[in-house]
C-alpha positions in Angstrom: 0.0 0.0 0.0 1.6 3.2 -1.3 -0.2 4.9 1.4 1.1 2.9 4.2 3.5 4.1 6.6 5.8 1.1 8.0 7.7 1.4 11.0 10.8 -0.5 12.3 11.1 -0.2 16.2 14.7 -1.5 17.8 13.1 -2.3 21.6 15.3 -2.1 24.9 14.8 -1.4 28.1 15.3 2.3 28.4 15.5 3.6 24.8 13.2 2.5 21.8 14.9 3.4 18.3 12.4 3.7 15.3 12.4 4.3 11.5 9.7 5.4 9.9 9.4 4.4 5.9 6.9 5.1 3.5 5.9 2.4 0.5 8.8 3.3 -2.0 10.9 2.7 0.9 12.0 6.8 1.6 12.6 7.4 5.1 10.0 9.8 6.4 11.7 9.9 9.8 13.8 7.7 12.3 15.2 9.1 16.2 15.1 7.1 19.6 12.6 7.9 22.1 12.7 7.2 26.3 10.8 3.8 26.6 7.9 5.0 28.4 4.0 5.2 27.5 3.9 9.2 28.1 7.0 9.5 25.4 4.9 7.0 23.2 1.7 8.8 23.2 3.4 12.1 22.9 5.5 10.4 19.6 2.1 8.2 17.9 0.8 12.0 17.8 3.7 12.9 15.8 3.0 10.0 12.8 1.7 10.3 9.8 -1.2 8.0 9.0 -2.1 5.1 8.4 0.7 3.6 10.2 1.7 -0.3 11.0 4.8 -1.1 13.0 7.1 -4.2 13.6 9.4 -5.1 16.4 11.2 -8.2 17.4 10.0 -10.4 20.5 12.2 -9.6 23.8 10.8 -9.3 27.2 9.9 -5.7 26.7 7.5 -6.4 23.7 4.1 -7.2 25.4 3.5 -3.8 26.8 4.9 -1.7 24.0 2.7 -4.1 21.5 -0.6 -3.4 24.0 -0.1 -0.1 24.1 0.3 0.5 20.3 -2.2 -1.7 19.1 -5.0 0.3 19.4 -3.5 3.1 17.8 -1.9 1.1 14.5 -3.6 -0.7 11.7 -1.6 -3.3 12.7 1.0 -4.5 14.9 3.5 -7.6 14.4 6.0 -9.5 16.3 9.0 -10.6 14.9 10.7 -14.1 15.4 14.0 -13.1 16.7 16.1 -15.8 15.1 14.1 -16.3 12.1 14.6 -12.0 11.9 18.3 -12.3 12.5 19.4 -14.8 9.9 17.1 -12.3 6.9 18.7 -8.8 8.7 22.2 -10.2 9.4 25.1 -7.7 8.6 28.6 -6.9 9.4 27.6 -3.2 10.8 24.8 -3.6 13.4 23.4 -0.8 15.4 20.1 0.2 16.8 19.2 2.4 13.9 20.3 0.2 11.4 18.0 -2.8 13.1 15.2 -0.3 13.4 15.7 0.5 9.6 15.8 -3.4 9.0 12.5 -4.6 10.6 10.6 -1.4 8.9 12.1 -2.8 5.1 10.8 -6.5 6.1 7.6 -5.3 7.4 7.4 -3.4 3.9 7.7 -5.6 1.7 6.4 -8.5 3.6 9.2 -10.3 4.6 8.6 -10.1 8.3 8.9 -13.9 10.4 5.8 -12.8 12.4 5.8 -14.9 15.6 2.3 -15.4 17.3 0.9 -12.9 19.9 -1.3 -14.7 22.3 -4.1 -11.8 23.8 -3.7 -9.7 26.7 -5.9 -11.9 28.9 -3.9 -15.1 28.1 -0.8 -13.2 28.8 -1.9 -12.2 32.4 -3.0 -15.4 33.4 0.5 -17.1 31.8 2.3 -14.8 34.2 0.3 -16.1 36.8 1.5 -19.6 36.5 5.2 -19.2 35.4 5.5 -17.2 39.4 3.5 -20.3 40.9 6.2 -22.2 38.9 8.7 -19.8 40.1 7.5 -20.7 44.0 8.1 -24.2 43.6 11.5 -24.1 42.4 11.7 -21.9 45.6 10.1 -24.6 47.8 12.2 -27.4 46.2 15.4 -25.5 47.0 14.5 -24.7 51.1 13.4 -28.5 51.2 16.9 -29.3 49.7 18.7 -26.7 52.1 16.7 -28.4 55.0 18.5 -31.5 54.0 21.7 -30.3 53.6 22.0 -28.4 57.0 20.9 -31.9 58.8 23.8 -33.5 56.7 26.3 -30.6 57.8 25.5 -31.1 61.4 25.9 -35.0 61.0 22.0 -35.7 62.1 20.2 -38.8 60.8 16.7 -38.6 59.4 13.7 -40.0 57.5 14.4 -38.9 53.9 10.6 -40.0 53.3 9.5 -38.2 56.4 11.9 -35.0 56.8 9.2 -32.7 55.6 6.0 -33.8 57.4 5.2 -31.4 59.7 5.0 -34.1 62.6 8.3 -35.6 62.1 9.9 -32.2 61.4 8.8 -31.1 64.8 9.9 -34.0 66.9 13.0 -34.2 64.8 13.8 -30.7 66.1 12.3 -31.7 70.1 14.4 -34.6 70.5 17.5 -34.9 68.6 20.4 -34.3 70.8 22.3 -33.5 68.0 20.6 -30.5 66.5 22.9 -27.6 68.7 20.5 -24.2 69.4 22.2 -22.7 66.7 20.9 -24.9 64.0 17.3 -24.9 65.2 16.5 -21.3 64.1 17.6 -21.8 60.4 15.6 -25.2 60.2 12.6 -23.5 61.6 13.1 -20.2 59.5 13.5 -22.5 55.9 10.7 -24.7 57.4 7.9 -21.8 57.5 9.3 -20.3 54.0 8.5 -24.0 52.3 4.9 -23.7 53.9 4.2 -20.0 53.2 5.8 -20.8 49.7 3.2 -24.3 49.4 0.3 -21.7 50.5 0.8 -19.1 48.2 1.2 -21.9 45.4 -1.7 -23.3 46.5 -3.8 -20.1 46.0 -2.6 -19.3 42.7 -3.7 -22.7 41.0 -6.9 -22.4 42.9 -7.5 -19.0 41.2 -6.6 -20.0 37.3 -9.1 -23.1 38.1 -11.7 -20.8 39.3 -10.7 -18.5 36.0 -14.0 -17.9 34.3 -11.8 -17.9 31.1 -10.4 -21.1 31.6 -12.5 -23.3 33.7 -14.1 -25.0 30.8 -11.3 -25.8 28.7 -9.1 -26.9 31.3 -11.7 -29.2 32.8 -12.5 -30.1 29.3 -8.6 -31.3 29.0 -8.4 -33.2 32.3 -10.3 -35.9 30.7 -7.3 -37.1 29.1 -5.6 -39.7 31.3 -2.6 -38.5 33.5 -3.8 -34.9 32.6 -4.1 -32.9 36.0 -4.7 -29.2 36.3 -1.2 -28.4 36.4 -0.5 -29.6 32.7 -4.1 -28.9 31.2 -3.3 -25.7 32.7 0.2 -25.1 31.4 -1.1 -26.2 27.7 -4.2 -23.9 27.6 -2.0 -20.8 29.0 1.2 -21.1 27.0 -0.4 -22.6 23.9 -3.4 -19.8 23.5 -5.2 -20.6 20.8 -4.5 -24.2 19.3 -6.1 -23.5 16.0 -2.6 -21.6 15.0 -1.1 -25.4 14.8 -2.0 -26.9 11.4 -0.6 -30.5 12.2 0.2 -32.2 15.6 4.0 -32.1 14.3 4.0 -28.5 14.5 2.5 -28.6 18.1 5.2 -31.5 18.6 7.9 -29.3 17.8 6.9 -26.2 19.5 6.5 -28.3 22.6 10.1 -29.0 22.1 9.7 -33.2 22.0 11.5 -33.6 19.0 14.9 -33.4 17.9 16.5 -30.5 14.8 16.9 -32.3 11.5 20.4 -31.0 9.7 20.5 -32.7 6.0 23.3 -32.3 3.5 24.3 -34.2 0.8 22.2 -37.0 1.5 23.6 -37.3 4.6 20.5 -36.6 7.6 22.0 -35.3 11.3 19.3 -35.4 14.0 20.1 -34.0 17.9 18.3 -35.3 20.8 16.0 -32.6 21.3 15.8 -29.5 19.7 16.5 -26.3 21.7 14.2 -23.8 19.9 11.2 -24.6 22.1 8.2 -23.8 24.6 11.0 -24.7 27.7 7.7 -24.4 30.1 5.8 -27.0 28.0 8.0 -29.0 27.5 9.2 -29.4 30.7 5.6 -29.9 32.0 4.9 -32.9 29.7 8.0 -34.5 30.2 7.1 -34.8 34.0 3.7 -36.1 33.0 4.9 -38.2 30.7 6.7 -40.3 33.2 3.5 -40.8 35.5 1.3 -41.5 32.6 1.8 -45.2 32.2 0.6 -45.4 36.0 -2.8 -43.8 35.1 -3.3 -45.2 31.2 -3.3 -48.8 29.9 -2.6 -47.3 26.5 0.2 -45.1 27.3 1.5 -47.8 29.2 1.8 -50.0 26.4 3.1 -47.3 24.1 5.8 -46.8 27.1 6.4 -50.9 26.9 7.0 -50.9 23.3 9.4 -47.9 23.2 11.2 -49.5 26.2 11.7 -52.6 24.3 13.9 -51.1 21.9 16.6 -50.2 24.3 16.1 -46.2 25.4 13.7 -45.5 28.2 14.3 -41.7 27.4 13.4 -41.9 24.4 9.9 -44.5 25.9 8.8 -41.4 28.1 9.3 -38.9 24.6 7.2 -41.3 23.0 4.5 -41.0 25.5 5.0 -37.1 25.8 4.2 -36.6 21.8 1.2 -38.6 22.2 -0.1 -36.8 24.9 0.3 -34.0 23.1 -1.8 -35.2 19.8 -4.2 -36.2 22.9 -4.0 -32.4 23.8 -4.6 -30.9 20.5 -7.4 -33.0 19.6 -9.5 -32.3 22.6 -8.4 -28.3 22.7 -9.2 -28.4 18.9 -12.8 -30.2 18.6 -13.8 -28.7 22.1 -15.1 -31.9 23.4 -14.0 -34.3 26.4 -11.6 -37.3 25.8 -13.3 -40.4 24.8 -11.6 -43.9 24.8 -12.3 -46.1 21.9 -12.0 -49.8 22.2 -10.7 -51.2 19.4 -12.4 -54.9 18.6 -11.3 -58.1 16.3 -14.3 -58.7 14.5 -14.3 -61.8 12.3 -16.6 -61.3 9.3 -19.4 -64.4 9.0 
């Protein structure tokens, strides 16, 4: 559109460099501006219009791309490494990268990376803290076992964090001196105000009028609890922008990069350009799945058999997965199908 005005934005945390193009690609204007929303509104007054603009996805992108959105006649997000291998050059600067993302966004060259909404993105940032407590709670429990080791004081492994054996661990063992008993009580009350707060937050995205349904919807599927169903619904958004369960596979990280040359076909374990939350999350219900499905225990058996119980639990992970994008995608609870031998009369 010859009338479109395309605009490269270079995001950090304190400075926001633009350029400002027209359709023949003649720079209309191009500064930096203080990242703040005042210096934004004062600076959308100052374009010419009708304007769309482009920046790449860091972790200052969500607020900038909400506040301009309803202002633009469109607003993309570019796929950082997808962006760096077409922009690449020897001379790199902020106004050169600026200039960059404005000429892909003109003339469509742009490795747009999906948005979820605003709503979605609030909620996410609920769970990754929760997540964020219990790595917190995992590391006191572990400190609470290491300051018992350090001292030379036997214990329970099984029992060390109940709350009755803690306390008459700390009543009766002679070998606990006074000045121990004050750190084990301190790290003690931070694991159960950390398991509270935990608590509270789940309850809350369960409760979520937003996602009640679908999440209840996806805890049909055996070994699905409310932690997965809802770390899928929250970092997946809308499942629709998946056209195969392969792309879903990949973007969950459960399967390895593929580097072909000459015939020659190089595959790595797993591939690092990934959801790290998701995939992290179904790896860990991957394992207790074969406890709670016949199915996916088989599935486990038959991977096991051929020698790699890593790669058994992947197995079970990607199916899980086609299990999640099926339900998400048809809106309707898991059903189990019982396959039967029929011999025709």
């Amino acid at each position: 559109m010859e009338n479109m005005y395309y605009i490269g934005l270079d995001v950090h945390k304190k400075t926001i460099s633009y350029c400002v193009k027209d359709g023949s690609g003649r720079i209309y204007a191009e500064a930096e501006i203080p990242a703040t929303r005042l210096d934004l509104d004062m600076w959308m007054k100052t374009l010419p219009q009708p304007w769309t603009a482009a920046m790449e996805a860091t972790i200052f992108t969500a607020w900038i791309y909400d506040h301009l959105k309803p202002h633009a006649a469109a607003v993309k997000v570019a796929h950082p490494l997808m962006l760096r291998a077409i922009a690449t050059a020897k001379k790199k600067n902020d106004r050169i990268d600026a200039n960059k993302i404005a000429d892909c966004l003109r003339c469509d060259f742009l490795p747009e990376c999906y948005m979820a909404s605003t709503e979605i993105r609030e909620r996410r940032r609920t769970l990754r803290y929760r997540n964020l407590l219990v790595r917190q709670a995992v590391q006191m429990k572990n400190k609470i076992a290491v300051l018992l080791m350090e001292a030379g004081v036997s214990y329970n492994k099984q029992k060390l964090h109940k709350v009755g054996y803690f306390r008459e661990l700390l009543a009766t063992n002679q070998d606990i001196d006074e000045g121990l008993k004050p750190l084990l009580r301190l790290c003690r009350e931070t694991v159960v105000r950390l398991g509270k707060t935990e608590s509270a937050l789940v309850r809350s995205l369960q409760r979520d009028s937003l996602l009640m349904e679908r999440v209840e919807r996806l805890m049909t599927i055996p070994a699905v609890g409310p932690i997965t169903a809802l770390t899928w619904a929250l970092e997946v958004g809308d499942v629709q922008r998946f056209s195969s369960i392969k792309k879903a596979i990949s973007y969950c990280g459960l399967c390895g990069a593929e580097n072909s040359s000459a015939n020659i076909i190089k595959r790595t374990p797993l591939s690092k350009q990934r959801n790290k939350h998701l995939q992290t999350m179904l790896i860990e219900a991957a394992k207790m799945a074969p406890r709670n499905s016949p199915g996916l225990a088989m599935l486990y058996d038959r991977e096991k058999q051929k020698g790699n119980a890593n790669r058994a639990t992947l197995a079970v992970a990607r199916k899980l997965v086609a299990y999640l994008v099926a339900v998400d995608r048809r809106q309707k609870d898991f059903l189990v199908v019982e396959s039967e031998n029929r011999t025709a009369a």
